[in-house]
C-alpha positions in Angstrom: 0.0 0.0 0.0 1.4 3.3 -0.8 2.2 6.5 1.3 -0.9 7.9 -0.6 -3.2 5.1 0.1 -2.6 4.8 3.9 -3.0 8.2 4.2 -6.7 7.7 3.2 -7.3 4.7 4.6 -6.1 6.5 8.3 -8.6 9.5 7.4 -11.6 7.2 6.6 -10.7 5.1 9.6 -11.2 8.8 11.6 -13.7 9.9 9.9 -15.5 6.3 10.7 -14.9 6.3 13.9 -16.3 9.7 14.5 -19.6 8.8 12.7 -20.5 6.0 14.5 -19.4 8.1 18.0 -21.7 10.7 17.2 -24.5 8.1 15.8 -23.7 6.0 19.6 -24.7 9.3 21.6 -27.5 10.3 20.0 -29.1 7.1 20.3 -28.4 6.5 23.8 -29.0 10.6 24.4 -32.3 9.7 23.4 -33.1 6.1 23.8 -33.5 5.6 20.2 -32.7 1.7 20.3 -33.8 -0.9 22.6 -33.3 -4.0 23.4 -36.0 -6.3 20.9 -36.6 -3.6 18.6 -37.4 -4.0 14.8 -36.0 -1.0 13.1 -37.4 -0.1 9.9 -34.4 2.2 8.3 -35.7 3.9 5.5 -33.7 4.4 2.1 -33.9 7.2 -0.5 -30.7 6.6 -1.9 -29.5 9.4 -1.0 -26.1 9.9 1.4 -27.9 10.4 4.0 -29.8 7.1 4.3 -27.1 5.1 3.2 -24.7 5.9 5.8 -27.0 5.9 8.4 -27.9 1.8 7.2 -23.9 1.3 7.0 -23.6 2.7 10.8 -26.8 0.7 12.3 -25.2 -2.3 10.9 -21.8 -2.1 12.5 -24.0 -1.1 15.5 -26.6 -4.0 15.4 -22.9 -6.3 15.9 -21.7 -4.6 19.2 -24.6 -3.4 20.7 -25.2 -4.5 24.0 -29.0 -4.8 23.1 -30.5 -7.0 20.6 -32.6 -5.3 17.4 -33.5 -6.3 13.9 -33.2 -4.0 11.0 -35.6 -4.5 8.0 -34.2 -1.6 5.1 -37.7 0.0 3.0 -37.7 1.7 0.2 -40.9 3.5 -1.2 -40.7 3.5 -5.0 -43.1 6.8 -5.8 -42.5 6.1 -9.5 -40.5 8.9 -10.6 -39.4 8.8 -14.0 -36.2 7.3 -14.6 -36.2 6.0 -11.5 -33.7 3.3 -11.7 -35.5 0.3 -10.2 -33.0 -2.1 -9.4 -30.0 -0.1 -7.7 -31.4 -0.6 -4.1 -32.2 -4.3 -4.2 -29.1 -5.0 -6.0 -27.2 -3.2 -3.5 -29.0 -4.5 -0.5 -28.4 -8.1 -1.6 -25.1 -7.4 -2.0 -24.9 -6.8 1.9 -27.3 -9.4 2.9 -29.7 -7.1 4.5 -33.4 -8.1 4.5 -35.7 -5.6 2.6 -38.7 -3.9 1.2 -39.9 -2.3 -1.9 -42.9 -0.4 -1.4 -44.6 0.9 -4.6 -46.7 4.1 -4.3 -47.0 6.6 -7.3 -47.2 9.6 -5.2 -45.4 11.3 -7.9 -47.8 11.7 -9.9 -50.6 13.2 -6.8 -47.8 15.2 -6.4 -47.6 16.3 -10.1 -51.3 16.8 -10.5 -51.9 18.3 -7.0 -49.1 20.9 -7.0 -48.9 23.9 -9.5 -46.0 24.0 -11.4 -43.1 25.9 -9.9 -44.6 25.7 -6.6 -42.8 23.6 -3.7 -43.5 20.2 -3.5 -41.9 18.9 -0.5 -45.0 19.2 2.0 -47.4 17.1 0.4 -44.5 14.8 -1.0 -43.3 14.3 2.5 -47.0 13.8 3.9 -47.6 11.2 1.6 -44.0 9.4 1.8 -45.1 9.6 5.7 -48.5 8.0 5.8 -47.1 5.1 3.3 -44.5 4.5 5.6 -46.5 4.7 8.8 -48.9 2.0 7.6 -46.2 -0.2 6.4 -44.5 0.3 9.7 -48.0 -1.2 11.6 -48.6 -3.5 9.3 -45.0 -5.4 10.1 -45.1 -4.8 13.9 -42.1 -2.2 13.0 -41.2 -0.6 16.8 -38.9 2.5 15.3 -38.7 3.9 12.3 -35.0 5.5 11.2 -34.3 8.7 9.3 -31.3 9.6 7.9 -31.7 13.5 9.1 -28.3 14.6 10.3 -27.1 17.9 12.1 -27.7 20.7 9.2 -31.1 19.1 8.5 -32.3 19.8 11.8 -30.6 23.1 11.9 -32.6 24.1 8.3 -35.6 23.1 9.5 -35.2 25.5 12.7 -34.9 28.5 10.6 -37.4 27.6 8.2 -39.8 27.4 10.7 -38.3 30.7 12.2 -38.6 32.6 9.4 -41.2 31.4 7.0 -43.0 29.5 10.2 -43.3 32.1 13.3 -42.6 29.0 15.1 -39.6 27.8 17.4 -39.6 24.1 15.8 -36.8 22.1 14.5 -36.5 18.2 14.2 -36.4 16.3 17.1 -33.9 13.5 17.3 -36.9 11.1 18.6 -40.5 11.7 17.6 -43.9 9.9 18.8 -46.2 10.4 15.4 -49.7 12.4 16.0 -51.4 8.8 16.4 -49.5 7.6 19.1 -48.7 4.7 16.8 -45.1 5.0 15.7 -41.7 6.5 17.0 -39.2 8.0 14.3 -35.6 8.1 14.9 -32.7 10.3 13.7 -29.8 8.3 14.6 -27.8 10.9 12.4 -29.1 14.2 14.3 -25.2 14.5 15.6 -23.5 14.0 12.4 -22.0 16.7 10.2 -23.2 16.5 6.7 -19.8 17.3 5.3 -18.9 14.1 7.3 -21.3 12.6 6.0 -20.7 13.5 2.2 -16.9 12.6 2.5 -18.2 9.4 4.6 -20.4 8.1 0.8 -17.3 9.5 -1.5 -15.0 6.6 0.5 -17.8 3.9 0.4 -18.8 4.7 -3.0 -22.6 4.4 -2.0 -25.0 4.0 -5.3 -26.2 7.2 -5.2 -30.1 7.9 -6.5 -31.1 11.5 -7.4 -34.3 12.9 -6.3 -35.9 14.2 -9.6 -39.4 15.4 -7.5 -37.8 17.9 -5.8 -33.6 18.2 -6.4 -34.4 20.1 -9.5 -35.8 22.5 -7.8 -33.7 25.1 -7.5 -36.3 28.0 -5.3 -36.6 25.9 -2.2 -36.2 27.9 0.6 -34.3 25.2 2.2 -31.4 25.5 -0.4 -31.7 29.2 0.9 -31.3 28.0 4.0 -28.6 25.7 3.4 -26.7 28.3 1.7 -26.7 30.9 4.4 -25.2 28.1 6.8 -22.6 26.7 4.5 -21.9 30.5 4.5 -21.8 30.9 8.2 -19.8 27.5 8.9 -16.8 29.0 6.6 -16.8 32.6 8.3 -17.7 31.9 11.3 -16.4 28.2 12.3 -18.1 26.8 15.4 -21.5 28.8 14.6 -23.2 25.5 13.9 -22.3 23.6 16.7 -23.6 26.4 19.0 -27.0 27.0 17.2 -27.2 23.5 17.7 -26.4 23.5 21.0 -28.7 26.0 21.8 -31.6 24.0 20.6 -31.0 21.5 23.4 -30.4 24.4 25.8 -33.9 25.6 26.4 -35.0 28.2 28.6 -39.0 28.7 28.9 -38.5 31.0 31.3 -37.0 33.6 28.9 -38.7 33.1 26.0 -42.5 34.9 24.8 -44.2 31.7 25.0 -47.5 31.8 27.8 -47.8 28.6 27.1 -44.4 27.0 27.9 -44.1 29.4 31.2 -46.7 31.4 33.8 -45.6 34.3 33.5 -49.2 35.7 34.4 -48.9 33.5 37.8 -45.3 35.6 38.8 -45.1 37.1 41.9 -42.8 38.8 44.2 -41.8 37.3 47.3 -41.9 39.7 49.9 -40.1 36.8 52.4 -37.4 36.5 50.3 -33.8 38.2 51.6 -32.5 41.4 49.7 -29.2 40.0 48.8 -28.2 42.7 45.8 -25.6 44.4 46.4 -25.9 48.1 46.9 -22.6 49.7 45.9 -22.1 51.9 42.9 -21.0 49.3 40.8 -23.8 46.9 41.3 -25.1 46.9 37.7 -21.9 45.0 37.2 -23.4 42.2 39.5 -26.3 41.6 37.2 -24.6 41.1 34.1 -24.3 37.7 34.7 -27.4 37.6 35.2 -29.8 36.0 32.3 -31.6 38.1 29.9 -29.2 41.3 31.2 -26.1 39.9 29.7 -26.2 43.0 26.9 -25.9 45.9 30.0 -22.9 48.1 29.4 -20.4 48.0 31.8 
């Protein structure tokens, strides 16, 4: 082996290694796999999905807890879709699997003017196929490949076309009670991720639905944190920090937090200091962190 060749074999061994860290801590972060479980790992054929099958493999072999994994696919029938890539590749790794054939392509095509976005009702019917399926085969979780910058998108999708503080949780119960969806990837970097398929040379399928369309607001989005990440590196990591460091209590929100019920405690001791330089004491404090000194 050449100079060259163990060079990349010691950066995919890192890079590796770093992946399924990340993938081990979200899912015990979040109790994503236990022991018994039937995971139903869903497959685009994207980078994405892929990896996240490859890493829940390696898993399933050292885990201390016992779970099946069952790989689906739903076929929506989009033209040119090249039928046999996924089942060739998934028999080439012995991993059990599904084919579920849906044209929601065409619902979407016929439901959705043209130009207009057709993620939404594409990803509501991709859901409710893959919900059914999921009762239907006594599936217990359902994985998506949704990394780090996914979640982060969808946070400021919802924060600026949305009025809503939402993102993607890591671990979701669905509106009927009926299923649990996963991210196992929701600590991954996507540029891991991508440099993660380049090394295993993954089949990669292309979207046609929705890749080719070029106005999403997401690529927007996706843009202005690729732009972020390269001025400002570390701004990721601490936006998504933030949005598993909460505080009700600071926020607008009646409805996370009484702030109608708040009341002063005449009991309580006066403890603030009364020298001249006591605005210096609140700083600290939170929501007063922007007083001048």
């Amino acid at each position: 082996m050449s100079d060259l060749e163990q060079k990349s074999r010691t950066q995919f061994n890192k890079l590796q290694k770093r992946l399924r860290r990340c993938v081990g801590e979200a899912i015990a972060d979040f109790n994503m796999i236990e022991d018994g479980d039937k995971i139903m790992v869903c497959l685009s054929g994207g980078k994405d999905s892929y990896t996240m099958l490859d890493i829940l493999l390696n898993l399933q072999k050292t885990a201390p807890v016992g779970f099946d994994i069952i790989a689906v696919n739903l076929d929506q029938k989009q033209p040119g879709f090249p039928e046999h890539v996924l089942p060739e590749y998934l028999k080439s790794i012995g991993v059990p699997y599904h084919i579920i054939e849906h044209d929601t392509y065409s619902i979407v095509k016929r439901i959705v003017p043209e130009g207009k976005t057709t993620c939404s009702l594409c990803s509501r019917l991709r859901r409710g196929t893959l919900y059914g399926f999921a009762r239907e085969h006594h599936v217990t979780k359902i994985a998506l490949g949704h990394h780090r910058e996914d979640i982060i998108e969808t946070f400021f999708l919802n924060l600026f076309h949305g009025g809503k503080l939402k993102a993607m949780p890591p671990k979701l119960l669905s509106d009927d009670k009926q299923n649990i969806v996963i991210r196992p990837l929701a600590y991954c970097r996507e540029k891991d991720i991508n440099r993660f398929a380049a090394f295993k040379k993954f089949p990669i399928i292309p979207c046609n639905l929705c890749g080719s369309q070029e106005n999403l607001q997401r690529k927007a989005m996706k843009q202005m944190l690729a732009g972020w990440d390269k001025q400002f590196p570390g701004r990721l990591e601490t936006i998504f920090a933030s949005l598993q460091n909460i505080a009700p209590s600071q926020m607008a929100d009646t409805g996370l937090f009484d702030f109608a019920g708040l009341r002063r405690d005449p009991a309580a001791a006066m403890t603030v200091d009364a020298s001249p330089d006591c605005a210096n004491a609140y700083a600290g404090e939170a929501g007063l962190d922007i007083l001048e000194r």
